[in-house]
C-alpha positions as a Python dict, from the first residue, in 0.01 Angstrom:
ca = {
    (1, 'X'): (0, 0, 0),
    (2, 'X'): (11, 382, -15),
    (3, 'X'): (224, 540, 245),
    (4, 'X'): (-99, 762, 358),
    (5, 'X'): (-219, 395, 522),
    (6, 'X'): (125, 378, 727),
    (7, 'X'): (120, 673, 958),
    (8, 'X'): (379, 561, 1144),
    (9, 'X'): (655, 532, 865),
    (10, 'X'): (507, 862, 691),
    (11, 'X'): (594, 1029, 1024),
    (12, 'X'): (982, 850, 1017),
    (13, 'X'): (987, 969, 666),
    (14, 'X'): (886, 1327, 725),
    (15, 'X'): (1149, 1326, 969),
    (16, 'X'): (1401, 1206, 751),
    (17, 'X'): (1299, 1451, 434),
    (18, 'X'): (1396, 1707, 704),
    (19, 'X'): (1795, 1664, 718),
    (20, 'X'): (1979, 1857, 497),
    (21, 'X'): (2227, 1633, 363),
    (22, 'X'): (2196, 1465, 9),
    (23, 'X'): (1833, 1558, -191),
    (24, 'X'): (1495, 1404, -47),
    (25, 'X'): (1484, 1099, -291),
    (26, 'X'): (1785, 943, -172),
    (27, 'X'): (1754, 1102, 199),
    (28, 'X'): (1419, 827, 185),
    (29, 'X'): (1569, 578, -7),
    (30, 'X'): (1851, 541, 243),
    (31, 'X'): (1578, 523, 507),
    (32, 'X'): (1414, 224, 318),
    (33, 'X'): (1759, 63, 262),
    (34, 'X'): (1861, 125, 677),
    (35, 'X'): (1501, -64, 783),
    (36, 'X'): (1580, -349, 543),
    (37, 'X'): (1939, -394, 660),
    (38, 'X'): (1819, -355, 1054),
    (39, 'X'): (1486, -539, 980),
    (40, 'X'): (1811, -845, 845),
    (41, 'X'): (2006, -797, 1154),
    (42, 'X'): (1672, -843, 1392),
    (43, 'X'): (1575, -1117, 1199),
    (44, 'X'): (1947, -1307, 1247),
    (45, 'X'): (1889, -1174, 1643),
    (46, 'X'): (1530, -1356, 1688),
    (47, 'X'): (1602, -1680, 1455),
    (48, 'X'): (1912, -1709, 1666),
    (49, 'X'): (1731, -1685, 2000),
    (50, 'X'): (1451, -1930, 1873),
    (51, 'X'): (1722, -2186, 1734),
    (52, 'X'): (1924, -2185, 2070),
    (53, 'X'): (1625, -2299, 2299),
    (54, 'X'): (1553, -2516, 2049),
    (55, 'X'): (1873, -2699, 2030),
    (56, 'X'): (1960, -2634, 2403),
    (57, 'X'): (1937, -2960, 2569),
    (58, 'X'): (1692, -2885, 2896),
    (59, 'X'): (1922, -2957, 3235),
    (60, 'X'): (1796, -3287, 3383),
    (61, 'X'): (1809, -3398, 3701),
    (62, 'X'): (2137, -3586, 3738),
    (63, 'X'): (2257, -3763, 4057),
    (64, 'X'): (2481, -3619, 4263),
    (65, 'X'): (2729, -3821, 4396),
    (66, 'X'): (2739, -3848, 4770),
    (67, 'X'): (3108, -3834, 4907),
    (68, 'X'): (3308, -4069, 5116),
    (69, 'X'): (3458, -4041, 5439),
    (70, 'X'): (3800, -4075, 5300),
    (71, 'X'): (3965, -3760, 5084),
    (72, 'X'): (4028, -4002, 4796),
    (73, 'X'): (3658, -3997, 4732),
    (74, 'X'): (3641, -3638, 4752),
    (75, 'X'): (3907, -3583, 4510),
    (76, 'X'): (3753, -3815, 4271),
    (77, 'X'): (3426, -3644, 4298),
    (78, 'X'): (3540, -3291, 4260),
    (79, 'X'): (3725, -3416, 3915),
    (80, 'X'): (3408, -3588, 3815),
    (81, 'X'): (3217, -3273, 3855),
    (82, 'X'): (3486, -3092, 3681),
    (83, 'X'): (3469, -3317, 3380),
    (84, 'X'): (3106, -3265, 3375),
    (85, 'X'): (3147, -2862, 3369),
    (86, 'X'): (3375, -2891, 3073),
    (87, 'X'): (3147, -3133, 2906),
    (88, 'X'): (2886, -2876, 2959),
    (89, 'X'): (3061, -2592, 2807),
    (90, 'X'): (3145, -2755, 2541),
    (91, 'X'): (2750, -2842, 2459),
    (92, 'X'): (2661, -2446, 2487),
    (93, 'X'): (2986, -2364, 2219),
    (94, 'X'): (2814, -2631, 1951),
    (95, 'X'): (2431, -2507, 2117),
    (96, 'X'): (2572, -2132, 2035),
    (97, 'X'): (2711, -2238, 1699),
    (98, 'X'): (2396, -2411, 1569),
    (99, 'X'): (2191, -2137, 1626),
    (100, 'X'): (2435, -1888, 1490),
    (101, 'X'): (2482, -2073, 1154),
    (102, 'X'): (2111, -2119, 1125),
    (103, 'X'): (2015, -1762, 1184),
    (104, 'X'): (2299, -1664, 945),
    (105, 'X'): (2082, -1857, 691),
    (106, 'X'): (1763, -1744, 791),
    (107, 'X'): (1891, -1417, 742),
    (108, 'X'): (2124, -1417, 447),
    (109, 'X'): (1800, -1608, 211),
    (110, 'X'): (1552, -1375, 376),
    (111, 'X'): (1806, -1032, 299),
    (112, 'X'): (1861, -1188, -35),
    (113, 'X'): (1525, -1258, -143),
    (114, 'X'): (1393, -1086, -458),
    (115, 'X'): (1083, -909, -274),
    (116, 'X'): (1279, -781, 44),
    (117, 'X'): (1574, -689, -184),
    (118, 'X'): (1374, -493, -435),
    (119, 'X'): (1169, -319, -192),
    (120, 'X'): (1445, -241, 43),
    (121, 'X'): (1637, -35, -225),
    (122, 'X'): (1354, 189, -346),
    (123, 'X'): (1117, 416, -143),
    (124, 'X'): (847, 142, -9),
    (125, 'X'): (696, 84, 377),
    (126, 'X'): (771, -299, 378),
    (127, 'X'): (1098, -301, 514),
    (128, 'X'): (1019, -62, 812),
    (129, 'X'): (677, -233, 872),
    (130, 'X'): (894, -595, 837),
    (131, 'X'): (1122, -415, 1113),
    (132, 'X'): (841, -313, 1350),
    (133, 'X'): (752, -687, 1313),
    (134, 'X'): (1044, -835, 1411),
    (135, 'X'): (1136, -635, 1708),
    (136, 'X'): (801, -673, 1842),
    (137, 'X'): (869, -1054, 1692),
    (138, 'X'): (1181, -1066, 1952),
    (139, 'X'): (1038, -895, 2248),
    (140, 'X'): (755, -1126, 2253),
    (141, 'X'): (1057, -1413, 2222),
    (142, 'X'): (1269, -1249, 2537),
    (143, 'X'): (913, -1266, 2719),
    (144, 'X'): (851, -1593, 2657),
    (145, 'X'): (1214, -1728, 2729),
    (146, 'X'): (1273, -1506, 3037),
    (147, 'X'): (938, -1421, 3178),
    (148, 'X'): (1095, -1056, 3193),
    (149, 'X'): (727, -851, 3240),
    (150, 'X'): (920, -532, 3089),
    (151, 'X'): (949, -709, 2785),
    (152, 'X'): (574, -787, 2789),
    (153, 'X'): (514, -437, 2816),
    (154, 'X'): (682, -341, 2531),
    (155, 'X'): (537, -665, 2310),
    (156, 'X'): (199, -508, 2374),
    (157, 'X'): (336, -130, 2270),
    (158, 'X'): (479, -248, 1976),
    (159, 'X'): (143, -478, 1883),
    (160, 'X'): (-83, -135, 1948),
    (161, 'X'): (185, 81, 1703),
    (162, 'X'): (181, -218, 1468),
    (163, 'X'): (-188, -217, 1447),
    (164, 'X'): (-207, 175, 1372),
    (165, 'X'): (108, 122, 1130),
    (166, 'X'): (-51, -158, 932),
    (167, 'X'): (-430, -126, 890),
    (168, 'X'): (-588, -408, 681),
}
């Protein structure tokens, strides 16, 4: 697409012509290469979020153990809940560490990928337009998983400037 259909990132890269350092070609080139690189990180951020409430077992109504009139139950019911903490910390490392690994994936093959990679180091709109996508991409997640409204708010901001940004 020609950048005159991408208002948004002709505006960014007007900005960017301005500064005085280096000449204008690689002042925008950078710019393409900094969206691709932060459009990689987002990407890790969001497939990590998605992978950990996939993986994250849902808490389940357990029974709690009513205690005894005697302290030997109570003891033996405050180290049974004890176990049970550990035991749960130790399912949100390995929840944590699946959903790490797999976003490191997800990102290194999508950072990698002969498309992003070409047009992330030359002067092209994909990579911030790919950006815009996934932040909007993980506001829209930390709505869904959180119910924040705030975050609703800005998933419909960043719909409205992705519709200006990328008219079909």
């Amino acid at each position: 697409d020609a950048p005159v259909n991408h208002p948004l990132w002709l505006l960014m890269s007007r900005i960017v012509a301005v500064f005085p350092v280096f000449d204008a070609v690689f002042r925008l080139n950078l710019f393409s290469a900094l969206c691709g690189s932060l459009a990689v990180a987002w990407l890790f951020r969001v497939a990590k979020r998605i992978l950990f409430e996939l993986v994250r077992e849902t808490p389940s109504l357990a029974m709690v153990p009513v205690a005894d009139e005697g302290a030997a139950g109570q003891f033996s019911d405050s180290s049974a809940m004890a176990s049970e903490q550990i035991e749960s910390r130790e399912a949100d490392v390995a929840e944590h560490l699946i959903s790490a690994v797999g976003a490191i994936g997800t990102a290194l093959a999508f950072g990698f990928s002969a498309p992003f990679w070409t047009a992330s180091t030359s002067l092209h709109t994909y990579p911030f337009t790919i950006l815009l996508a996934l932040i909007t991409a993980d506001r829209l997640a930390c709505y869904h998983f959180t119910g924040k409204t705030e975050a609703c708010a800005m998933t419909v901001f960043l719909l409205g400037l992705g519709t200006v940004e990328s008219v079909v």
